[in-house]
C-alpha positions in Angstrom: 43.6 130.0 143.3 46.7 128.1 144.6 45.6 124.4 146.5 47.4 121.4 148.4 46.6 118.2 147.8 47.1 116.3 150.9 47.3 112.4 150.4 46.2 110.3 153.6 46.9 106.8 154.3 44.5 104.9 156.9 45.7 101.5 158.4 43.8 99.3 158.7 41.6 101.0 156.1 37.7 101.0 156.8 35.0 103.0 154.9 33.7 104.4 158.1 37.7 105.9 159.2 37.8 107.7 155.6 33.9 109.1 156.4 35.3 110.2 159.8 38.8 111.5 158.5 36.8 113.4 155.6 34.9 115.0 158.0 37.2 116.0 160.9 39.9 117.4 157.9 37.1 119.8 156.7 37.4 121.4 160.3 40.8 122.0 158.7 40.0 123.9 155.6 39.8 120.8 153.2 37.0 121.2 150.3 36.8 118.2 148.1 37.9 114.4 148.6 38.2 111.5 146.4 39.1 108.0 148.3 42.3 105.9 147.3 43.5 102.7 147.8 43.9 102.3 150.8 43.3 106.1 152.2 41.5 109.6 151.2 43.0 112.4 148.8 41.7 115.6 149.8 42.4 119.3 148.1 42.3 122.7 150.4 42.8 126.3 149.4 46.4 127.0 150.6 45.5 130.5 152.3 42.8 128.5 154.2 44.5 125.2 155.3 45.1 124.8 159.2 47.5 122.0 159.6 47.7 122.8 163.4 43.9 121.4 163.5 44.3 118.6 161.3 47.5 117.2 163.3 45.0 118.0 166.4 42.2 115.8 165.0 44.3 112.9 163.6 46.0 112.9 167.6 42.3 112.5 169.2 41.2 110.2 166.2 37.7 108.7 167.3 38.3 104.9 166.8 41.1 102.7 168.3 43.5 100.8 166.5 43.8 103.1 163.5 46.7 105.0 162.1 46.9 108.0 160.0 49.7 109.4 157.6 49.8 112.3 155.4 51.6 114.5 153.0 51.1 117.2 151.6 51.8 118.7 148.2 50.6 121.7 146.2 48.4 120.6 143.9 48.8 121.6 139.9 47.7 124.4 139.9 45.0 124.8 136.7 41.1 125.9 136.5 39.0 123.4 139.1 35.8 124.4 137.7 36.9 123.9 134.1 34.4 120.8 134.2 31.1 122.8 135.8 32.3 125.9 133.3 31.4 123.6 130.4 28.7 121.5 131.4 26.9 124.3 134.1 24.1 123.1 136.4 20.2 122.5 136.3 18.7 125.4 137.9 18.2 125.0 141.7 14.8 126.1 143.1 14.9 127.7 146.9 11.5 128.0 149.2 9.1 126.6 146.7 10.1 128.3 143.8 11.0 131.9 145.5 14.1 131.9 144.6 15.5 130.4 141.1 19.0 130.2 141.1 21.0 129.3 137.1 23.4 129.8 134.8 23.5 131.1 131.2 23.3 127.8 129.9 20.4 126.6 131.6 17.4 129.3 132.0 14.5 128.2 134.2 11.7 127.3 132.1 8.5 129.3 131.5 6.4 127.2 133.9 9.0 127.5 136.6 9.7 131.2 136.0 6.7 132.4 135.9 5.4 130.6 139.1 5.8 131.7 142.8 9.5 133.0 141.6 10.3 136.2 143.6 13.4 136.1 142.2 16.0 135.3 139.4 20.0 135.2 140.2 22.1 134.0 137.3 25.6 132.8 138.4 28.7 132.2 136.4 31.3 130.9 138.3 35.0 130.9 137.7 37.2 129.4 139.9 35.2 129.9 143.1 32.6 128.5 145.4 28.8 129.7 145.3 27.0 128.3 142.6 24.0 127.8 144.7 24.5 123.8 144.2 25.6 123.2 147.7 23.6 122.7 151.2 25.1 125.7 152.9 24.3 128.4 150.0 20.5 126.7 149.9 20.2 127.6 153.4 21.8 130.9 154.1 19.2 132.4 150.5 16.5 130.4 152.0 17.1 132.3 155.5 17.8 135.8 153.9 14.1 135.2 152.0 12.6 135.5 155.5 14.4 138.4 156.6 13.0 141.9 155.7 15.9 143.3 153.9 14.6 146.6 152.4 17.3 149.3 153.1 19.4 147.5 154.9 23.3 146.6 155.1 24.7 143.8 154.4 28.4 142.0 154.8 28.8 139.0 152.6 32.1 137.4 154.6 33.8 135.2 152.1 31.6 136.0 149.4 33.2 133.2 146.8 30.9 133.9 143.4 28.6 137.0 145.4 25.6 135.2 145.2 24.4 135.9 149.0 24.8 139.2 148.4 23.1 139.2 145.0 20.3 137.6 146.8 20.3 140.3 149.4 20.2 143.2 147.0 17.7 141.8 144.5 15.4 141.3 147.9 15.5 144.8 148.7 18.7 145.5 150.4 20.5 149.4 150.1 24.1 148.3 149.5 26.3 145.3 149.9 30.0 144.9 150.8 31.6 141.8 150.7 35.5 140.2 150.5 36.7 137.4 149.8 41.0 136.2 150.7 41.2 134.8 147.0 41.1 137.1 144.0 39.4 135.2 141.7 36.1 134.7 144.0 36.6 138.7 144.0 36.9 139.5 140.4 34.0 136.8 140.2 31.7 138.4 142.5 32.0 141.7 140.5 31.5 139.9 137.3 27.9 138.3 138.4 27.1 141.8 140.0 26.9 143.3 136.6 25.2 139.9 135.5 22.2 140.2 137.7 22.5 144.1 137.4 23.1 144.9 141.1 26.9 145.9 140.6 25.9 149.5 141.9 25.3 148.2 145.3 27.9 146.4 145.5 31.1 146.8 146.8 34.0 144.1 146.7 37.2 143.8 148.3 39.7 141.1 148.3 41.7 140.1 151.5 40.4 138.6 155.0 38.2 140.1 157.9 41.0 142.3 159.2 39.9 144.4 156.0 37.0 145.2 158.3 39.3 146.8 161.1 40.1 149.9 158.7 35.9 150.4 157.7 33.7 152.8 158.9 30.4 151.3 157.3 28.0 149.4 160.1 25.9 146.7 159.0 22.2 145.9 159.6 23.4 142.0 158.4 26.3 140.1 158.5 26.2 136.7 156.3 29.1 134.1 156.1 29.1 131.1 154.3 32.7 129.7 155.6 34.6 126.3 157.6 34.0 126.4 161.1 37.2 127.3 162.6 37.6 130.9 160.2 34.2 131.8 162.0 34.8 131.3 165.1 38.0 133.3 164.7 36.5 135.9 162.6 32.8 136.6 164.7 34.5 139.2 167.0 35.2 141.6 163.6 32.1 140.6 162.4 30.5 141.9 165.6 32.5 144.7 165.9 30.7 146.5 162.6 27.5 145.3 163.3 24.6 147.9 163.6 22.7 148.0 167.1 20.2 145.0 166.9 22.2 143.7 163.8 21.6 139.7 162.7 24.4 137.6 161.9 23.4 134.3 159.6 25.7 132.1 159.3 26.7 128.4 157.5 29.9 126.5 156.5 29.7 123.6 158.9 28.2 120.7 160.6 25.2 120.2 162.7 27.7 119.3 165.6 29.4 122.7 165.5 26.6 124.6 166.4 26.7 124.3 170.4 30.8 126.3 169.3 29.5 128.9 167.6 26.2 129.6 169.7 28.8 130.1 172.8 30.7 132.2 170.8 27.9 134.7 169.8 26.4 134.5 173.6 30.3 135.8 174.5 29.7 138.6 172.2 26.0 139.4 172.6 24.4 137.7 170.5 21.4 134.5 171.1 21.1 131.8 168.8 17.6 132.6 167.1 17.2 130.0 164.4 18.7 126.9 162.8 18.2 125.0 159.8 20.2 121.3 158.8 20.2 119.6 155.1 22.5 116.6 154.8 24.3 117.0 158.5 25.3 121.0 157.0 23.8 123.3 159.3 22.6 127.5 159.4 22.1 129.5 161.8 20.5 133.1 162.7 21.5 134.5 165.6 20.5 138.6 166.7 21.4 141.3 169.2 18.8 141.1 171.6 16.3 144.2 171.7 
């Protein structure tokens, strides 16, 4: 997975300009930051970065008086998950113990796994995003626990470690196709299909949503856990291999994003149905109306 590191200086520097910069720049792709003296280091996946949007929100920058610098550089290019590989993560409970997500290293215990768990996904990731540890992938399993999935389709857009689609099979879905643009996340996803024992089910593609132009499979579900902007350009294909009366759930962004992508599915047929927020992340469920 190739990334640029893209160094910003603020002047005059102020905690509340790097929170704003941090923010507006992941409109732009940008994943991780670390603050420096005097500025913000952020990293974004190079196949993902929009500079055009970033140069847009520096020009319209919120507060007066402040000026903003960067470069950018690819970054070394080496395993960014080496850390997490290692050291793995406590298992994450969704919906009160419905859903148990965890990785080798760290089984649920017996009290835990034998409560109100529906469900058990085990997830080894290597170099890509899904480990279940993040806001966005909380919501999107909590919303698909809601949904009756049994038989169904689904499209995992940007499927990172496969863990929405997983979820979806091991809830009662038929089959599952999902892509991701980078090859690892691919080659990932496949790996933790034969993990959780769903890899029959599940078929995974690498590239982006124009993949989808040359498909003839419909889908009952579409879910897409990815930045803001790559949705809003990418809902039209999702739309366009959607079953009749399909749902669309969808995450990746801020709270302040949604009024963007509501308009967008209204253009294409769709009303806004539900909405969840943790930490300023928001989800939302939006259907073809009956």
């Amino acid at each position: 997975m190739k990334y640029y590191e893209v160094k910003f200086s603020i002047q005059p520097f102020s905690q509340d300009a790097s929170d704003i910069l941090a923010a507006m720049a992941g409109e732009a792709g940008l994943e991780t930051f670390e603050e420096t003296e005097g500025g913000l280091k952020g990293y974004v996946q190079q196949a993902l970065f929009d500079q055009e949007a970033l140069d847009q929100s520096i020009q319209f920058f919120p507060m007066d008086g402040i000026e903003i610098i960067y470069n950018v550089e690819e970054a070394e290019d080496k395993d960014w998950n080496e850390q997490w590989e290692q050291e793995g993560f406590d298992p994450i409970v969704i919906a009160d113990g419905q859903m148990i997500i965890h990785d080798g290293r760290h089984l649920p215990n017996a009290q835990l796994s034998t409560s109100n768990s529906q469900l058990s996904i085990e997830i080894d990731a290597h170099l890509a995003f899904g480990t279940g540890t993040h806001e966005t992938t909380q919501m999107v399993c909590a919303a698909l626990l809601k949904e009756s999935l049994k038989d169904k389709n689904l499209l995992d857009a940007g499927c990172g470690t496969g863990i929405l689609g997983i979820a979806a099979l091991k809830l009662g879905a038929k089959n599952v196709t999902a892509y991701d643009i980078d090859e690892w996340s691919a080659d990932n996803t496949r790996h933790n299909a034969v993990i959780n024992q769903v890899d029959e089910h599940l078929k995974v593609m690498c590239g982006d949503a124009s993949l989808l132009d040359a498909i003839s499979d419909r889908f009952d579900y579409v879910v897409a856990n990815i930045n803001r902007n790559i949705l809003l350009q990418d809902m039209p294909r999702f739309r366009q291999v959607m079953k009749p009366q399909g749902t669309i759930i969808l995450s990746g962004f801020y709270t302040e994003d949604i009024p963007l992508l509501e308009e967008k599915g209204k253009e294409l047929g769709m009303v806004l149905d539900k909405q969840w927020e943790n930490n300023n992340w928001a989800c939302i469920l939006m259907r073809e109306p009956n």
